[in-house]
C-alpha positions as CSV (number, residue, x, y, z in Angstrom):
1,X,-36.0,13.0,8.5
2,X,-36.1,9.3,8.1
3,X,-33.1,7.1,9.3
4,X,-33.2,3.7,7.9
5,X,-31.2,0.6,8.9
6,X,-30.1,-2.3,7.3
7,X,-28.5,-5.3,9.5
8,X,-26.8,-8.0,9.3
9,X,-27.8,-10.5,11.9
10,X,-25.0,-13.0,11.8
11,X,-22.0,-10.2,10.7
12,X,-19.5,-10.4,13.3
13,X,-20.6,-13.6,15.0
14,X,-23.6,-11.7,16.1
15,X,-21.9,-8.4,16.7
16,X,-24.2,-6.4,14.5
17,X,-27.1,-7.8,15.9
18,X,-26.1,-6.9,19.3
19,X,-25.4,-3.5,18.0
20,X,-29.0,-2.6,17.2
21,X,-30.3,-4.3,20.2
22,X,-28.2,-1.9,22.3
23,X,-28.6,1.1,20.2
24,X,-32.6,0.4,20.3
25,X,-32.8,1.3,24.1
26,X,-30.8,4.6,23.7
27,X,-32.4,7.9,24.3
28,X,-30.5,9.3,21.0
29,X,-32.1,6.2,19.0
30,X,-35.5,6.7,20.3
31,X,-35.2,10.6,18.9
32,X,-34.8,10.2,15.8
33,X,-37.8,8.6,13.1
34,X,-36.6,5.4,11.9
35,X,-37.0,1.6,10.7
36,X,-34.5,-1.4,10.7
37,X,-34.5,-3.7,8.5
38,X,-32.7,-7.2,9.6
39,X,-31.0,-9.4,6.5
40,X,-32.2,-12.7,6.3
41,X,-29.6,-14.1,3.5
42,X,-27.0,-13.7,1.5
43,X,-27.5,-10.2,-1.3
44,X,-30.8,-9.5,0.7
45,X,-29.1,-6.6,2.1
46,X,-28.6,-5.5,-1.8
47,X,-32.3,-6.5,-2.7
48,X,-33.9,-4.1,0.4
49,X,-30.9,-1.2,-0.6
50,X,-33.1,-1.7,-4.3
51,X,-36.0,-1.6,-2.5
52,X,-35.9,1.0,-0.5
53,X,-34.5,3.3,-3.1
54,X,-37.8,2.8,-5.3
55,X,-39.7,3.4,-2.6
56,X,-41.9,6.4,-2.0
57,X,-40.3,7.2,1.4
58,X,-37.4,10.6,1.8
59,X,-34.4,8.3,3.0
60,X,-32.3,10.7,5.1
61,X,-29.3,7.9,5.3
62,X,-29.2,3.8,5.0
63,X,-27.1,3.6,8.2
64,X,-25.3,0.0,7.5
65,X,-25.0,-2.4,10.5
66,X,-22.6,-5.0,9.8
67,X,-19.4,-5.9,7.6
68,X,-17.4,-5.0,4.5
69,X,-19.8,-7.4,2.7
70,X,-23.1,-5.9,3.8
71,X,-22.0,-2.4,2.9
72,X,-20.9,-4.2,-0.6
73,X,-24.5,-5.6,-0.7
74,X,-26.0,-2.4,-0.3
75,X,-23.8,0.2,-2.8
76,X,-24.4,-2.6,-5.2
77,X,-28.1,-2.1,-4.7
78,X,-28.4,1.1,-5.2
79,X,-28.9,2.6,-8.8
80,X,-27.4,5.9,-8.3
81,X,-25.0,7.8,-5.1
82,X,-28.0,10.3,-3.9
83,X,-29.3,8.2,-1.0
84,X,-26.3,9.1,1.6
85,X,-24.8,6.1,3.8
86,X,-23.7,5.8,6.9
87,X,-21.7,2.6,8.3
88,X,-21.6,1.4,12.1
89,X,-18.8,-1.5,12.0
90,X,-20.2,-4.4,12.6
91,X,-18.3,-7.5,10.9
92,X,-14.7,-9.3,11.8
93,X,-12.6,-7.5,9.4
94,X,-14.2,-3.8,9.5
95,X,-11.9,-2.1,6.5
96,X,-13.8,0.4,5.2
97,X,-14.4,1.9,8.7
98,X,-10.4,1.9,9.3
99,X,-9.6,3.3,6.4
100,X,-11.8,6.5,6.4
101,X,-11.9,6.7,9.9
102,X,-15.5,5.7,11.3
103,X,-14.0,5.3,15.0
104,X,-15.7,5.2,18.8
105,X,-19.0,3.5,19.8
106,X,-21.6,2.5,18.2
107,X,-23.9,5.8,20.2
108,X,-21.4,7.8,19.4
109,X,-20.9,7.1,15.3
110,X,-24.6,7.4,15.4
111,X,-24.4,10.9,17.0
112,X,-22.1,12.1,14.2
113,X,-24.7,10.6,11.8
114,X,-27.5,12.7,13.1
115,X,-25.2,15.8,13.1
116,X,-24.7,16.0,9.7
117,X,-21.2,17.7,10.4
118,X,-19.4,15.0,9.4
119,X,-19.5,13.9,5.9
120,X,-17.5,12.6,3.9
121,X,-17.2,12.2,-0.3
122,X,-16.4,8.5,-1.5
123,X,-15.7,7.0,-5.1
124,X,-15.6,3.5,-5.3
125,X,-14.4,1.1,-8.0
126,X,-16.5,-0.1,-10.9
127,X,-15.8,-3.7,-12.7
128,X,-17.1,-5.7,-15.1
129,X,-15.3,-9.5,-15.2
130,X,-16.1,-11.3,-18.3
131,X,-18.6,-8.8,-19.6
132,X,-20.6,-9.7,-16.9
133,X,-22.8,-6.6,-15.5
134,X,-21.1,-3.9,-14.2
135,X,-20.6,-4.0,-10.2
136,X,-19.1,-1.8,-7.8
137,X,-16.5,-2.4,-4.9
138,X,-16.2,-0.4,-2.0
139,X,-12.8,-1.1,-0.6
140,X,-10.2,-3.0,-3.4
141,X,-10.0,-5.8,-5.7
142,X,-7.4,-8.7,-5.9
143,X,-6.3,-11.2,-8.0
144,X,-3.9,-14.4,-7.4
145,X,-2.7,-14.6,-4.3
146,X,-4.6,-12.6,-2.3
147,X,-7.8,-13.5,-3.4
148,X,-7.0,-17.7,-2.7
149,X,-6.3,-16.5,0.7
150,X,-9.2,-14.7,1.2
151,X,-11.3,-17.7,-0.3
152,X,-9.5,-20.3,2.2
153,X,-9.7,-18.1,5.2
154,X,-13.4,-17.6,5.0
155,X,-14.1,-21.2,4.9
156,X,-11.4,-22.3,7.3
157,X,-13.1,-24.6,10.2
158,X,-12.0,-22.1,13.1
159,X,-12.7,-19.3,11.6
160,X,-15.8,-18.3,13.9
161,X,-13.9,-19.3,17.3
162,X,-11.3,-17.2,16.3
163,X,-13.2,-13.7,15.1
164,X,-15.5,-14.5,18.3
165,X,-12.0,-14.3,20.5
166,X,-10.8,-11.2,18.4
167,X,-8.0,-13.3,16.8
168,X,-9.0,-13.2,13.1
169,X,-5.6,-12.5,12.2
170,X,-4.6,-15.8,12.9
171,X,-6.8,-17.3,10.8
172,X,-5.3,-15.6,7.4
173,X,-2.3,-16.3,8.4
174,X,-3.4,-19.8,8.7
175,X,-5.2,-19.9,5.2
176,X,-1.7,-17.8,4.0
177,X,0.3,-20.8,5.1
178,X,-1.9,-23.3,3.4
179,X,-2.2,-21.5,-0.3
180,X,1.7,-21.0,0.1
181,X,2.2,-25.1,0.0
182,X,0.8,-25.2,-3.7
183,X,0.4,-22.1,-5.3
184,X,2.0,-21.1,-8.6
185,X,2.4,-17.9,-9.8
186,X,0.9,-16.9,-13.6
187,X,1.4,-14.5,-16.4
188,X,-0.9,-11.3,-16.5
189,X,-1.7,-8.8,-18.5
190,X,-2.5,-5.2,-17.1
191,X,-3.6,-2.3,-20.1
192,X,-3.2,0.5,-17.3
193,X,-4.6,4.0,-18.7
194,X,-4.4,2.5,-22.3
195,X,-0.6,1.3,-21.6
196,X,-0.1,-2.3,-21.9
197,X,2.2,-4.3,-19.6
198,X,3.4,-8.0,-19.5
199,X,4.1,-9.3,-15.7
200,X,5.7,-13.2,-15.7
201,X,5.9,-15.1,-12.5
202,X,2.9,-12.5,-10.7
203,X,1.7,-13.6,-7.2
204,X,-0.9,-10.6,-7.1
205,X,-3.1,-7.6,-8.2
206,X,-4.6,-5.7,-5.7
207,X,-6.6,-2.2,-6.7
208,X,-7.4,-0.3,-3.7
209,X,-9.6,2.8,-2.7
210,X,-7.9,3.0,0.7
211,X,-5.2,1.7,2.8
212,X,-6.7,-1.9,4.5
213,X,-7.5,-4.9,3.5
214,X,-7.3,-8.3,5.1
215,X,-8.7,-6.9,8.8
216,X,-6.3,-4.4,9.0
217,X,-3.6,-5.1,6.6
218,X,-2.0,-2.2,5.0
219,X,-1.6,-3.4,1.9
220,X,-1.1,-0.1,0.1
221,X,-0.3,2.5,3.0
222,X,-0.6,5.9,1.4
223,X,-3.6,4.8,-0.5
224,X,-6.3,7.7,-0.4
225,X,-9.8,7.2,-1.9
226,X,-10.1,10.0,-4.6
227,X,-11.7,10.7,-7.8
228,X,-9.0,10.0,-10.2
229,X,-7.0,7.2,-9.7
230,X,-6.8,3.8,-8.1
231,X,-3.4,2.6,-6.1
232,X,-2.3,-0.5,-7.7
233,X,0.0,-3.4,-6.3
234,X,2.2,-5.7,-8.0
235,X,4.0,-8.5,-6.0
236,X,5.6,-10.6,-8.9
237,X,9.1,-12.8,-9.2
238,X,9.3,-13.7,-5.3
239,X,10.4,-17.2,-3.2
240,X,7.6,-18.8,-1.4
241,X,9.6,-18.3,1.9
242,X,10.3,-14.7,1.1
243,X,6.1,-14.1,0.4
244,X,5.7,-15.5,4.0
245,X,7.9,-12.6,5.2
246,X,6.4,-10.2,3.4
247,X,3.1,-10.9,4.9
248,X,4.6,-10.2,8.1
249,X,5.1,-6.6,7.4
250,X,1.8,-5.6,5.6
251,X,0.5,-4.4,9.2
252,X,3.0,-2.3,9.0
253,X,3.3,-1.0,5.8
254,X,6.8,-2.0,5.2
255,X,6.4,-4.9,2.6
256,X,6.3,-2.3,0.2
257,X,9.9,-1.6,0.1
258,X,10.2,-5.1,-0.8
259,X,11.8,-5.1,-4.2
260,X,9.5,-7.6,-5.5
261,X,6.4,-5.1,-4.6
262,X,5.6,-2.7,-7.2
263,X,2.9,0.4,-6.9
264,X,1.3,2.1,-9.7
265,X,-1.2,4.7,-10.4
266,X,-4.2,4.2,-12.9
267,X,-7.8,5.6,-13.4
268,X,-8.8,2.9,-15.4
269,X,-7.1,-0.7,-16.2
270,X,-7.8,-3.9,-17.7
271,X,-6.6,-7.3,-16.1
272,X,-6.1,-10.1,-18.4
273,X,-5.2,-13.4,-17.6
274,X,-3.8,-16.1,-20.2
275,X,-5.9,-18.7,-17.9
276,X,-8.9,-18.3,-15.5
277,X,-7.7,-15.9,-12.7
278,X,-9.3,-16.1,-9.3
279,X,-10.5,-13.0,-7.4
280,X,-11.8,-11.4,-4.9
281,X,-14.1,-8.1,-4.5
282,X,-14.3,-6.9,-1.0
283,X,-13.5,-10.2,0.4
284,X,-16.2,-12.1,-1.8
285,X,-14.6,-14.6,-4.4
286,X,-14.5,-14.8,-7.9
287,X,-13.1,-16.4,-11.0
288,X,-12.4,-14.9,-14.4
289,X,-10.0,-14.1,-17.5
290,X,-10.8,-10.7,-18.6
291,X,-12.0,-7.9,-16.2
292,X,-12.4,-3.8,-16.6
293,X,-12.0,-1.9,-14.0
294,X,-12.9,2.5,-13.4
295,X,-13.5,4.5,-11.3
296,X,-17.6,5.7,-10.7
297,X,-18.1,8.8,-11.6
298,X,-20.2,10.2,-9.0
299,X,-19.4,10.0,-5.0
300,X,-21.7,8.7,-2.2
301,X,-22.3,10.3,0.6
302,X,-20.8,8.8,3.3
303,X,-22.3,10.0,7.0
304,X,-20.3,10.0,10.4
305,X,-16.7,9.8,9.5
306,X,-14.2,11.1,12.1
307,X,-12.9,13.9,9.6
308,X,-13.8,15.7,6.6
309,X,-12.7,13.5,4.2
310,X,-9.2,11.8,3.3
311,X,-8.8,12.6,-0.5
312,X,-5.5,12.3,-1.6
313,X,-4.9,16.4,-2.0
């Protein structure tokens, strides 16, 4: 049984790295047959998941070391769902492990990994954005907004001070302020299930396989990852000042009784934009007009979750 990991060095301000340095010297680590593999740039995590999945060698699990965006990295790089994954939280944000439950230390997600007692079925999203290649995305998928937050947040100047002193928050709220001063809202287009709908003065899109986004926002809070349908916001025809409020409930989960908030149901959509819409995929910008969006067929395996799974039932 091989264990293989994939790191990312600089996730977390370091935090991954110090994650495999300590997990290195356990007992339970020196058990098991294994290799690590450290990331050296950005997508290389994606190249060695496309590597290692051609490779001769009987992969028990790519156990994941770092953020949101190295786990997005390496489902992209993968061809199919058999090689099962596991994920030990190592970035600022840490979404996908909040919102299936990955919880306790580092040793101890490992030990549920080696148990094989705790697995857990998981469909992510599939998009192609200007007939671009089809790509996956492993915890939601904005547009507007959202996704000119993002973008300003993980470029603002303080951003690694802040993370380093567990105060990311502050930081999109920071980058919220600053897309607030000048951003206009646009008209969208959304062909939901093959039923076409016309949204004027829209601030946002977001398609979500699970509650959080953000670093623990709860953007959608009774979002469950399952094999029909995404959960789909709407925020559309609000104030500036009134946005800023909202924002102050996401942790919560009670911006969604917001009149302005709308939540919808879809297994596959189409977002159309009348001019070039920025995104974002898992916290990684974008830009387009058109984009497709479906669910992927088959599950992957995911390793070491607290419980059994969280499908919506």
């Amino acid at each position: 049984m091989m264990y293989v990991f994939i790191v990312n060095p600089i996730a977390g301000n370091g935090r991954a790295k110090r994650i495999i340095e300590r997990l290195e010297k356990t007992t339970l680590f020196k058990s098991i047959l294994s290799t690590v593999h450290i990331t050296k740039s950005e997508r290389h995590a994606e190249q060695l998941a496309t590597e290692l999945e051609s490779s001769n060698e009987s992969i028990t699990s790519l156990i994941v070391i770092g953020g949101d965006g190295t786990l997005h990295e390496v489902i992209n790089g993968l061809s199919d769902n058999t090689i099962p994954i596991s994920f030990i939280p190592g970035g600022s944000g840490n979404d996908f492990a909040r919102g299936i439950g990955i919880k306790g230390s580092p040793k101890k997600i490992l030990s549920r990994v080696i148990s094989g007692k705790h697995n857990l079925r998981y469909w992510t999203g599939t998009y192609r954005a200007d007939g671009q290649s089809a790509r996956h995305f492993v915890n939601n998928m904005g547009f507007g907004f959202d996704a000119l937050v993002a973008e300003q947040a993980s470029r603002g100047s303080i951003k690694h001070i802040l993370n380093r002193l567990h105060m990311g928050t502050l930081n999109y709220i920071g980058a919220l302020i600053k897309v607030l001063l000048w951003f206009k809202p646009f008209s969208i287009e959304l062909e939901l299930d093959g039923k076409n709908k016309t949204i004027d003065d829209c601030w946002m899109v977001t398609i979500a396989n699970h509650p959080y986004f953000g670093g623990g926002m709860k953007i959608i809070p009774d979002a469950r990852n399952n094999a029909e349908t995404f959960d789909i916001l709407v925020l559309h025809s609000i104030s500036k000042w009134k946005v800023l409020s909202l924002f102050m409930t996401i942790f919560t989960g009670k911006h969604v009784g917001f009149r302005e908030v709308s939540l919808m149901e879809a297994s596959h959509l189409k977002v159309h934009g009348k001019e070039t819409l920025p995104f974002h995929v898992d916290g990684q910008p974008g830009s387009c007009t058109e984009t497709a969006i479906m669910k992927t067929k088959e599950p992957v395996t995911i390793l070491g979750a607290n419980f059994k799974n969280n499908e919506r039932k």
